[in-house]
C-alpha positions as CSV (number, residue, x, y, z in Angstrom):
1,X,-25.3,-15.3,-8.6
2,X,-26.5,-13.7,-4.9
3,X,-26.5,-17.2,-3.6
4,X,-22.9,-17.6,-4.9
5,X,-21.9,-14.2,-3.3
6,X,-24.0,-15.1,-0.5
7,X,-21.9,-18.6,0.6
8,X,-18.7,-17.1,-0.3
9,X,-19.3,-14.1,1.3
10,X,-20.5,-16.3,4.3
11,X,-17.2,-18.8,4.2
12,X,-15.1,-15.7,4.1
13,X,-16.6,-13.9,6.9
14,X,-15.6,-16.7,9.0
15,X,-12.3,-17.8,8.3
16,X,-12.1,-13.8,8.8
17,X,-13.7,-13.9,12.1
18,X,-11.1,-17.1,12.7
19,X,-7.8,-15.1,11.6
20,X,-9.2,-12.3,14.2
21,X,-9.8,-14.7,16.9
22,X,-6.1,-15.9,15.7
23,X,-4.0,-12.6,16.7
24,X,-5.9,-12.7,19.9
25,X,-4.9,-15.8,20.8
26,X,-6.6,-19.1,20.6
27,X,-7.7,-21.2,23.6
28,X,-5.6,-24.2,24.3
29,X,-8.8,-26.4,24.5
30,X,-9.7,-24.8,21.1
31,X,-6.2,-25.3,19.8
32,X,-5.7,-28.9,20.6
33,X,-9.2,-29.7,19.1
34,X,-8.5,-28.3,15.9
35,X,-5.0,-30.3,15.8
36,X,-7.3,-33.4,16.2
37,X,-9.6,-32.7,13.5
38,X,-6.5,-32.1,10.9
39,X,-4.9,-35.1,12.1
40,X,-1.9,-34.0,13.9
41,X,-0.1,-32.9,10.7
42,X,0.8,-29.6,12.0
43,X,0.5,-29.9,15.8
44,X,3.4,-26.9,16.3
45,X,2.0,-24.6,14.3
46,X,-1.3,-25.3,15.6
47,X,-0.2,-24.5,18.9
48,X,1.2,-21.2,18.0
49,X,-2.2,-20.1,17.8
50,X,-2.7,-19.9,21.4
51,X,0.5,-17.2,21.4
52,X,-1.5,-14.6,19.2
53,X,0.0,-11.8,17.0
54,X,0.8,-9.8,19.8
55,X,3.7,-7.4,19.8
56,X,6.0,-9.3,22.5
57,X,5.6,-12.0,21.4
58,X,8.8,-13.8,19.7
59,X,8.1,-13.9,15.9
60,X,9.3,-17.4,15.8
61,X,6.5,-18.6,18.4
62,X,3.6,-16.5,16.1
63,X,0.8,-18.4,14.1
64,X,1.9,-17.2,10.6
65,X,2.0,-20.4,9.0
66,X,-1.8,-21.0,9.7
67,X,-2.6,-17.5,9.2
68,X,-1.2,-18.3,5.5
69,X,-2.7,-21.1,5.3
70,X,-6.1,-19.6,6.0
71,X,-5.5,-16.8,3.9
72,X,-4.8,-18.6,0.9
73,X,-8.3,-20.5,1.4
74,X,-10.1,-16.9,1.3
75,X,-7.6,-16.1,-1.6
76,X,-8.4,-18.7,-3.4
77,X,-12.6,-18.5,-2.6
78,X,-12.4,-14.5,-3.9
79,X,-9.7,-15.4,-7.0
80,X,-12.5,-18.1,-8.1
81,X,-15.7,-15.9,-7.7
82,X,-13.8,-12.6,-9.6
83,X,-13.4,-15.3,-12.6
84,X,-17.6,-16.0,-12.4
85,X,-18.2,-12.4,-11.9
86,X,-16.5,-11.7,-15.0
87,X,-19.0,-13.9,-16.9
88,X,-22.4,-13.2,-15.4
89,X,-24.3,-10.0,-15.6
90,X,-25.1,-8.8,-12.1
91,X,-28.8,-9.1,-10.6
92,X,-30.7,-7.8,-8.4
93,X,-28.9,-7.1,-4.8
94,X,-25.6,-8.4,-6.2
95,X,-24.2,-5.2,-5.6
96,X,-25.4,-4.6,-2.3
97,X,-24.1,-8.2,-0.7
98,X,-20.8,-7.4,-2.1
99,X,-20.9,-3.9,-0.4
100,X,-22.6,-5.5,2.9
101,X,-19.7,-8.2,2.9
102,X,-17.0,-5.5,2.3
103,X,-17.8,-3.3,5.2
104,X,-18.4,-6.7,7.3
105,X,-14.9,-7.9,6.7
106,X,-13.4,-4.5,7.8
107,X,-15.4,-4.4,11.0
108,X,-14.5,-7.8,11.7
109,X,-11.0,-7.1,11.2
110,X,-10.6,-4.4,13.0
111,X,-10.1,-5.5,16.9
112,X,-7.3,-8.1,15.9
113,X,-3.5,-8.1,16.8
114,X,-1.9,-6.4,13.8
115,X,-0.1,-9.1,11.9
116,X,3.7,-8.5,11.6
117,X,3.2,-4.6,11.8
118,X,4.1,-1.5,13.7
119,X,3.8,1.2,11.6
120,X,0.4,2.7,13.3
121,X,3.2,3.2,16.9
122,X,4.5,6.4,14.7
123,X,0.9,7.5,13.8
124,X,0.0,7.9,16.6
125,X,3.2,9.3,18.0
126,X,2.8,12.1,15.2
127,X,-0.3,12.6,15.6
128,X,0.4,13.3,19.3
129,X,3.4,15.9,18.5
130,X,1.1,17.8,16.4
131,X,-1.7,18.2,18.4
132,X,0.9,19.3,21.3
133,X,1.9,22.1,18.2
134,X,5.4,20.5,17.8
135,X,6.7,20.2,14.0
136,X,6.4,17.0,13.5
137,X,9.7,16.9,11.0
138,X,11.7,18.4,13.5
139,X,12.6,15.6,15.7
140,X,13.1,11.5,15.2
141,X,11.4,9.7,18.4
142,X,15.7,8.6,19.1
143,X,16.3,12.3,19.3
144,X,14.4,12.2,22.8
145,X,16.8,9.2,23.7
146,X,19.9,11.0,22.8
147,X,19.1,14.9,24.5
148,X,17.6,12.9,27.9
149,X,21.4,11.3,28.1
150,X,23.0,14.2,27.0
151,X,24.6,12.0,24.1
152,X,25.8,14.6,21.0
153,X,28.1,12.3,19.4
154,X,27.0,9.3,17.5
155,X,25.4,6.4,19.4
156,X,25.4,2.9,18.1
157,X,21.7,1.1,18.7
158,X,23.1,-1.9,19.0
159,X,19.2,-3.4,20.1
160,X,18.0,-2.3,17.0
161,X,20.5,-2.6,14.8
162,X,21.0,1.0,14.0
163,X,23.1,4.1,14.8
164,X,21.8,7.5,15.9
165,X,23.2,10.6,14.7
166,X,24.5,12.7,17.5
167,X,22.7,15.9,17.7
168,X,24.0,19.3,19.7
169,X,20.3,21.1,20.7
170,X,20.1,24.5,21.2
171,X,18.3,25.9,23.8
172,X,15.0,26.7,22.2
173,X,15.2,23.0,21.8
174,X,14.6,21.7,25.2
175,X,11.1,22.9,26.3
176,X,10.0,21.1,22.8
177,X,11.4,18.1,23.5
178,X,10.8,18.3,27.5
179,X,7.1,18.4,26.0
180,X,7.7,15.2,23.9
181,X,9.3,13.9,27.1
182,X,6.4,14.3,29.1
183,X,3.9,12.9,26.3
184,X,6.4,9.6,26.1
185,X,6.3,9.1,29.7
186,X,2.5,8.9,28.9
187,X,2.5,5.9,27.0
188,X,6.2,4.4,27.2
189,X,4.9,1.0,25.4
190,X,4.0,2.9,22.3
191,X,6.8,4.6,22.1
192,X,9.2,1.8,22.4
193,X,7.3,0.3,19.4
194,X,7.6,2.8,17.0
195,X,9.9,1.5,13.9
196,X,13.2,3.0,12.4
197,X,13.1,5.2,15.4
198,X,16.5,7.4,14.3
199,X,14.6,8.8,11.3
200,X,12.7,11.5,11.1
201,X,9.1,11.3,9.9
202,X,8.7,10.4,5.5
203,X,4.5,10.9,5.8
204,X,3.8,14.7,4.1
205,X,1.8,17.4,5.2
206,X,-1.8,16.3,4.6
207,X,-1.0,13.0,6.6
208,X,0.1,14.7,9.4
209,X,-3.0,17.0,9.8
210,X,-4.6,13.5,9.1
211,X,-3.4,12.1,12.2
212,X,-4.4,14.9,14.8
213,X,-8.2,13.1,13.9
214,X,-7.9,10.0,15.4
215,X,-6.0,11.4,18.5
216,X,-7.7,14.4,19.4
217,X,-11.0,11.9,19.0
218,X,-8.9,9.4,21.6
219,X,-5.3,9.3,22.3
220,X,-3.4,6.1,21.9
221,X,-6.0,4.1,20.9
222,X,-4.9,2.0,17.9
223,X,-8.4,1.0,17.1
224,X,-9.8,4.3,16.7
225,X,-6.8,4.8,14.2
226,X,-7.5,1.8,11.9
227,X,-11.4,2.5,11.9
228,X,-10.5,6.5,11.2
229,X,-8.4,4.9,8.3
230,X,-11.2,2.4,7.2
231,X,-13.9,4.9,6.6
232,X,-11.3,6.1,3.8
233,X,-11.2,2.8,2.9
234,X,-15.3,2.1,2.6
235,X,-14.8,5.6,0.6
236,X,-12.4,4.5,-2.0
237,X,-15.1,1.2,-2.8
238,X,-17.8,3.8,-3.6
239,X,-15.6,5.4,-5.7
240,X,-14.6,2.9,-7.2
241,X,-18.4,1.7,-8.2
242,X,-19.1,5.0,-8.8
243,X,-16.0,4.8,-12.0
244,X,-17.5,1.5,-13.1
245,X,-21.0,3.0,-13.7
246,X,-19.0,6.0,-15.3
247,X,-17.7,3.3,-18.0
248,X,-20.7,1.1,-17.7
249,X,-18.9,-2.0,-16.5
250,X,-19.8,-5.0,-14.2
251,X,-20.5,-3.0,-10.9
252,X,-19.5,-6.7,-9.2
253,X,-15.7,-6.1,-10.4
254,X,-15.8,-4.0,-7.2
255,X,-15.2,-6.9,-5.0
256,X,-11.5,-7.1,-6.6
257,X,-11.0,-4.3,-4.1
258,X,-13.8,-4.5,-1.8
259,X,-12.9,-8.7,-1.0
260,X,-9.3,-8.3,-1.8
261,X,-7.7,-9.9,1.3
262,X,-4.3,-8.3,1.1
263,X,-6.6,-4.8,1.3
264,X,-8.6,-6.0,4.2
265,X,-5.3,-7.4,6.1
266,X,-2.8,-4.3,4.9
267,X,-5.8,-2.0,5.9
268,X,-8.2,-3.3,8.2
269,X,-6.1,-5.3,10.4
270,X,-2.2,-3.9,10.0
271,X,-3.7,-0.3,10.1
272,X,-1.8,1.4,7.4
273,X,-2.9,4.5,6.3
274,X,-2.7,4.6,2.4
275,X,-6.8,4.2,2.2
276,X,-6.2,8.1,2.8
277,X,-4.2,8.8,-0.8
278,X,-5.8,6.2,-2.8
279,X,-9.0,7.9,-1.9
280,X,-8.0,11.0,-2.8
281,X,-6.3,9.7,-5.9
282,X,-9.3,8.3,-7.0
283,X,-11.5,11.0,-6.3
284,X,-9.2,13.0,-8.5
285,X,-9.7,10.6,-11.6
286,X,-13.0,10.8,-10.9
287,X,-13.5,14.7,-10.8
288,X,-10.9,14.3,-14.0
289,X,-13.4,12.4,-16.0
290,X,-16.3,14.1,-14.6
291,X,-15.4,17.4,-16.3
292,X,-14.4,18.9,-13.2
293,X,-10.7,19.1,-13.5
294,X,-9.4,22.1,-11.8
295,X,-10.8,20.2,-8.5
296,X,-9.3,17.2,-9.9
297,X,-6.0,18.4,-9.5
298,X,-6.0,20.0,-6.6
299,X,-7.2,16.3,-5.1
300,X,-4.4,14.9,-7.3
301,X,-2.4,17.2,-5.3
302,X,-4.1,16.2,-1.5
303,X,-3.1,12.8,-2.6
304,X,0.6,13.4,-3.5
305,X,0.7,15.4,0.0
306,X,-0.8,12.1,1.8
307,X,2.2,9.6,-0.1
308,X,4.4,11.2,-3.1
309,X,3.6,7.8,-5.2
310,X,0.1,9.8,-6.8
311,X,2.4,12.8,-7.9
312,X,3.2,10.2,-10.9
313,X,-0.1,10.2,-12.6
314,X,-0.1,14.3,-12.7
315,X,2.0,14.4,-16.4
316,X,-0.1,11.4,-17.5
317,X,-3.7,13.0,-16.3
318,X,-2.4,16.9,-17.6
319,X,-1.8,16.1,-20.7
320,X,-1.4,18.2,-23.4
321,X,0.0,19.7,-20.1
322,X,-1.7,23.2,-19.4
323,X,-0.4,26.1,-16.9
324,X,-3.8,26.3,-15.5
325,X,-3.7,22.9,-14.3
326,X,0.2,22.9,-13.5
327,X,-0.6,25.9,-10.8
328,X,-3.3,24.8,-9.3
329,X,-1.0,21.7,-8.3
330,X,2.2,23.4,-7.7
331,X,0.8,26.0,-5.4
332,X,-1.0,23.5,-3.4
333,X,2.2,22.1,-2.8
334,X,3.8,25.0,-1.7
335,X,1.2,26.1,0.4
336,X,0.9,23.1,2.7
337,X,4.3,23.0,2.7
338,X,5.5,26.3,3.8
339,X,4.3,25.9,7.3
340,X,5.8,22.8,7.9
341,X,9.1,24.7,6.6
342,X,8.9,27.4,9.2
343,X,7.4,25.7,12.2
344,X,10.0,25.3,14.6
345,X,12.5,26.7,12.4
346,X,12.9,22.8,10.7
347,X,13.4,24.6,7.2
348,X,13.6,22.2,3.9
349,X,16.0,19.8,4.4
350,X,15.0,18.9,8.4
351,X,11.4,18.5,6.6
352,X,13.0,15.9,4.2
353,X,15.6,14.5,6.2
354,X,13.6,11.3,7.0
355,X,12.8,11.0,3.0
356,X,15.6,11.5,2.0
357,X,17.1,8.9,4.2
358,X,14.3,6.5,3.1
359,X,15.7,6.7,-0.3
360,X,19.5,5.9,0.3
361,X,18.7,2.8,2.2
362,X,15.7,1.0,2.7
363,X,15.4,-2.0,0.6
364,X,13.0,-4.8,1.7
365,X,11.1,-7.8,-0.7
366,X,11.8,-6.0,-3.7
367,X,11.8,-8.0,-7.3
368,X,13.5,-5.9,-10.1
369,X,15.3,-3.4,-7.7
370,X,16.8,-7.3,-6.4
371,X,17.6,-8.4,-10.0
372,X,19.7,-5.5,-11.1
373,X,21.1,-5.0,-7.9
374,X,22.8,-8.5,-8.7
375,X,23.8,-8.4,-11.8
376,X,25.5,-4.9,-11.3
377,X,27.0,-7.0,-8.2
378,X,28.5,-9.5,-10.1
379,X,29.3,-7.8,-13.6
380,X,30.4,-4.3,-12.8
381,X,32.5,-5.5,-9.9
382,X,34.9,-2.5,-10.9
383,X,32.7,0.1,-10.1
384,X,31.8,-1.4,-6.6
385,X,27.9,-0.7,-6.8
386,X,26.2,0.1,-4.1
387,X,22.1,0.2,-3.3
388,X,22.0,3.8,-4.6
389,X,23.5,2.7,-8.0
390,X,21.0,-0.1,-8.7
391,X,18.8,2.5,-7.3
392,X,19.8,4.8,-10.3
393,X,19.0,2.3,-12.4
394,X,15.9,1.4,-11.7
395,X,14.9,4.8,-11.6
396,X,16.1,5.9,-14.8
397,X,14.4,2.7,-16.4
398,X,11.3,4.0,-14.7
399,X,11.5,7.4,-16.1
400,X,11.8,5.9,-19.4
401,X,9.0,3.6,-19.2
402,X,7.0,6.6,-17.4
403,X,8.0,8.9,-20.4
404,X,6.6,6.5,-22.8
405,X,3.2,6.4,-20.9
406,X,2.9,9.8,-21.0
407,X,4.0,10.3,-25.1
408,X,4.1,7.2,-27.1
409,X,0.6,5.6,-25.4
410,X,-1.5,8.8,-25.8
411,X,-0.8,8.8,-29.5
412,X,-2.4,5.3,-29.9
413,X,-5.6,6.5,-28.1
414,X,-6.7,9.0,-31.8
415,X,-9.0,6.6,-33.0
416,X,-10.8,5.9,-29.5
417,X,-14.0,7.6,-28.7
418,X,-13.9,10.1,-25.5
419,X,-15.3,7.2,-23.0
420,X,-12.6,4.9,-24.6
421,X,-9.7,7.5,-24.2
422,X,-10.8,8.1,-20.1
423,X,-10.8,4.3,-20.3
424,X,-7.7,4.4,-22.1
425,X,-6.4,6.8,-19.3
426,X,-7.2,5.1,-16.3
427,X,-4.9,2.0,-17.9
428,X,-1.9,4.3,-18.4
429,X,-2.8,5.9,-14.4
430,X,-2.5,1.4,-13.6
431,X,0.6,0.8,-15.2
432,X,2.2,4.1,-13.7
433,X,1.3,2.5,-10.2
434,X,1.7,-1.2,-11.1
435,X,5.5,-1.0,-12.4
436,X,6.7,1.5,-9.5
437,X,5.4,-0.7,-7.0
438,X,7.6,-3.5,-9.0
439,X,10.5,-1.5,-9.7
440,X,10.6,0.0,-6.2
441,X,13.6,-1.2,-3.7
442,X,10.6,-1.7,-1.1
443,X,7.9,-4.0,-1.7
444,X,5.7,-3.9,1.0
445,X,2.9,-5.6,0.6
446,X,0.4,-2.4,1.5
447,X,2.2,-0.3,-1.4
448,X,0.2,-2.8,-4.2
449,X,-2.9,-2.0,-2.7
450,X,-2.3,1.8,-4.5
451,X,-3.0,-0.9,-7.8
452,X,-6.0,-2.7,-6.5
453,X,-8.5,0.2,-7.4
454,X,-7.5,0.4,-10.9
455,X,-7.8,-3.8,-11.2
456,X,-11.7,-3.5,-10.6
457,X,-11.4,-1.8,-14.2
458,X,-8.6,-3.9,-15.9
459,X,-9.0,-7.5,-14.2
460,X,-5.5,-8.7,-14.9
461,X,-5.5,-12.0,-13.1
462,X,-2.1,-11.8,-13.0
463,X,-1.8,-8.5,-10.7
464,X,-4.7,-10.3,-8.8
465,X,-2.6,-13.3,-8.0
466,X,0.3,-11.6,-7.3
467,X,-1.8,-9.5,-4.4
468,X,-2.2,-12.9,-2.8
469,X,1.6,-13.6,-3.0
470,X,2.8,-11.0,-1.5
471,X,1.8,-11.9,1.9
472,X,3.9,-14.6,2.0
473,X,7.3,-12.1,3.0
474,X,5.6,-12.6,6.3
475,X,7.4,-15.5,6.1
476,X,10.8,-13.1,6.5
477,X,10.3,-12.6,10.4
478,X,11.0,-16.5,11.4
479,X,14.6,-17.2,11.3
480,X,13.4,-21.1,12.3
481,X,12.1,-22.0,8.7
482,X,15.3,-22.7,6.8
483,X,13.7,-21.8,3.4
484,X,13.4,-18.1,4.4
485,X,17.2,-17.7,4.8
486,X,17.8,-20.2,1.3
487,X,18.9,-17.6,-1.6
488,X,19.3,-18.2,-5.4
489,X,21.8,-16.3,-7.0
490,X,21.6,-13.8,-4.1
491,X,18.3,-13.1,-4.2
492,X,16.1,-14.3,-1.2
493,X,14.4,-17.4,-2.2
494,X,10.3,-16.0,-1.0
495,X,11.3,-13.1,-3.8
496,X,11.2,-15.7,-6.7
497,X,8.1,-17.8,-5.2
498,X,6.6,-14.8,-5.0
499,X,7.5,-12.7,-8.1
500,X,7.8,-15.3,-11.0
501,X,4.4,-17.1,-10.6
502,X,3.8,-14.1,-11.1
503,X,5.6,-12.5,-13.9
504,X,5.0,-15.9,-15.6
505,X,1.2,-15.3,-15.6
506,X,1.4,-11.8,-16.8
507,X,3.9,-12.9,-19.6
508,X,0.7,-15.1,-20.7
509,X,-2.1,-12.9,-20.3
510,X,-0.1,-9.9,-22.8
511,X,0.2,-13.3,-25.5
512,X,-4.0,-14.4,-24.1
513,X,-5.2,-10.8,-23.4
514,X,-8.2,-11.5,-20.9
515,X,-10.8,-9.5,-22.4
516,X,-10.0,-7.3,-26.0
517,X,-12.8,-5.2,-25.1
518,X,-11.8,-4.2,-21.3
519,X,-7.8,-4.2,-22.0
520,X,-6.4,-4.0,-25.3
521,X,-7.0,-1.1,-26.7
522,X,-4.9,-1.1,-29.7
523,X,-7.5,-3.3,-30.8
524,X,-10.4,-1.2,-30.0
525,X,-8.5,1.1,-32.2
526,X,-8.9,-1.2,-35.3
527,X,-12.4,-1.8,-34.6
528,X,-13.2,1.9,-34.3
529,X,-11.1,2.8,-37.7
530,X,-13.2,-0.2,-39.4
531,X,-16.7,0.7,-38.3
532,X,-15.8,4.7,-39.3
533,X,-14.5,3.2,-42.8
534,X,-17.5,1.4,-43.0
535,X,-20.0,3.8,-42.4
536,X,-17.9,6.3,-44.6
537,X,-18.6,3.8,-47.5
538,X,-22.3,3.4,-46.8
């Protein structure tokens, strides 16, 4: 098994190392010889590499055909070595290559180009504003645009397709935003860069004080960001060995997360910061399961203050639901909240202006979000739906399913012993991720990586695969591969290559459950009630 780990782990590290080397930009010399070697079957996208990932560059002219085509190799290599660590008990020092490869994949990650990305512009930005003690909510980067040309009515953004709201600032206003000004002029580059630029910041409390870290350590440095974020990461694959001795499984099902490669890219090279609430989701579980629940929740409640998606699994983790509990997690709230509400005078609805534009109209790679959005399109023509009606939908048909997670599945869990019902929760905690993330208007890629922790437990090869897919909506940002632009009944045609491989697997693993014993557990059930009537008799 080590020497399988050990040349896999190898290979990977490599074509890791080359996908680095990639967003930097590959040598001509380099370049050429490689188009030689592969027979001059892809001499233009070969040459790409020498362009890099880098943010001026013209998306059309970066090397994200062979980045996919490299990824898919390391997809492939891990995919193939999760199905033989399934079926072979670990040995010695198994468990300590898969850690050393994990952490060596991250660091070699690291000083790439971010692929396709920008998010990590407005980090940094926020991070800044804090630091220089102005609210963060209280102003959208565009604002700075708008007060500096003394614009108050509406202004079209016709360069980035959007359209700023006019603002009239008062005069307490302008020695904040002369500060934010002054820190812009800084670092002009990073500013133009930061995304969706007329909206306020959607990150919560906890995230903000999150990102003072990183800059106060150095500002504007993007690497010191991603590592900052990657120690969270490193965290959250200790925790997740630390739940698998808890349940006495296959510590070497940590590699789902620790080898994942749309973790390592989403994290390690693109620099988003979600390691931050899945770490403090998972240490909640774990706390949860550990007997330590008042600290549970209040983590539960760091990590729903990092991104809202955790504050789903609170009704599914309190349950039979207890007032105890229910403070500790409301308060926490409140309290990290309040200042945030009075800083600056922003109040509640400047705090959630930028969510609550999120909400009303982002929509990007989604699957089910797509579907209905269609089919309300083309048979309820009369009552001219908009995003925020398939939106409704698809949240109410969460909620439903979400309800039932909470009730219906807790009911089945009688007959389990107390190991199989923590078990037994942990799979309805997966499912309340899994089907947001498909549900959700936005599939990003990084928001499946919330589901990757919970796979180490419950191996669905399905999920698995479909963490390999989702990379390919990198494809959406070249406008010269006609395929990207193709649609099928409305719906762009990378959504259905990369949902319904997919949603075909999953339809055969719930008829060919992988493993009874890890993920059924209404059969557990049976097995239990059996073995107690059996005893009972004897």
């Amino acid at each position: 098994m080590n020497k399988l780990l050990i040349t896999i782990g190898t290979i990977c590290t490599a074509l890791w190392g080359f996908i680095t080397a990639m967003t930097l930009g590959i040598p001509l010399q380099w370049s050429l010889m490689i188009d030689k070697w592969t027979g001059h079957l892809f001499t233009g996208e070969i040459l790409k590499m020498t362009y890099g990932f880098y943010y001026d560059v013209d998306n059309n002219d970066m090397p994200t055909v062979m980045f996919l085509i490299v990824f898919a190799i390391i997809f492939a290599l891990v995919f193939f070595l999760i199905g033989r660590v399934q079926k072979i008990k670990p040995v010695k020092y198994s468990l300590g290559i898969v850690i050393f490869f994990s952490i060596l994949f991250r660091i070699i990650l690291l000083p790439g180009e971010m692929i396709h990305e920008n998010d990590i512009y407005r980090y940094l930005w926020e991070g800044k504003t804090s630091l220089h003690k102005i609210n963060p909510f209280k102003y959208a980067p565009a604002d700075l645009f708008m007060y500096e040309h003394g614009y108050s009515k509406d202004y079209d953004d016709d360069y980035n397709g959007v359209t700023i709201k006019g603002k009239v600032f008062a005069q307490e206003d302008s020695g904040r935003l002369e500060t934010l000004l002054d820190l812009r002029n800084r670092n002009t580059v990073f500013y133009d860069r930061i995304g969706h630029w007329q909206v306020p910041t959607i990150y919560p409390p906890v995230t903000q004080m999150l990102f003072m870290v990183p800059v106060w350590i150095k500002a504007d440095s993007i690497w010191v960001m991603k590592a900052f974020f990657v120690l969270f990461d490193i965290g959250v694959l200790f925790l997740i060995i630390a739940l698998l001795k808890h349940f006495k499984k296959n510590l070497l099902l940590s590699l789902i997360y620790g080898w994942s490669p749309l973790v390592l890219m989403q994290l390690s090279n693109s620099g988003h910061y979600d390691p931050i609430p899945i770490f403090f989701m998972m240490l909640s579980l774990l706390l949860w399961v550990k007997n330590k629940r008042g600290r549970g929740v209040f983590v539960l409640a760091l990590a729903t203050l990092s991104k809202f998606f955790a504050g789903v699994l609170l009704p599914i983790v309190v349950r039979p639901f207890k007032k105890r509990y229910l403070s500790i997690f409301i308060i926490t709230i409140f309290l990290f909240y309040i200042p945030y509400f009075l800083w600056d005078q922003t109040g509640v609805q400047g705090v959630f202006q930028g969510l609550i534009t999120y909400n009303k109209e982002w929509s990007y790679n989604a699957s089910v979000f797509a579907v209905v959005y269609q089919l309300m399109k083309n048979f309820l023509t009369f009552l001219n739906p908009t995003f925020l009606w398939a939106k409704a939908v698809c949240g109410g048909g969460y909620l439903i399913f979400w309800v039932y997670l909470i009730w219906a599945q807790g009911k089945k869990e009688n007959l389990l012993s107390d190991k199989e019902k923590e078990l037994a929760l942990f799979h309805r905690c997966f499912l309340a991720v899994a089907v947001l993330f498909i549900v959700n208007p936005v599939g990003d890629p990084w928001y499946f990586t919330w589901a990757m922790p919970f796979l180490c437990l419950f191996p669905y090869r399905s999920w698995i695969l479909l963490s390999g897919l989702l990379v390919l909506s990198y494809l959406h940002f070249h406008s010269n591969i006609p395929f990207v632009d193709m649609r099928f009944w409305g719906i762009h045609a990378l959504s259905w290559v990369i949902y319904v491989p997919f949603l075909v697997y999953w339809i055969f693993e719930q008829v060919n459950p992988p493993s009874a014993a890890t993920l059924d557990f209404s059969h557990q059930s049976s097995d239990i009630s059996k073995n107690k009537t059996l005893k009972s008799d004897s």
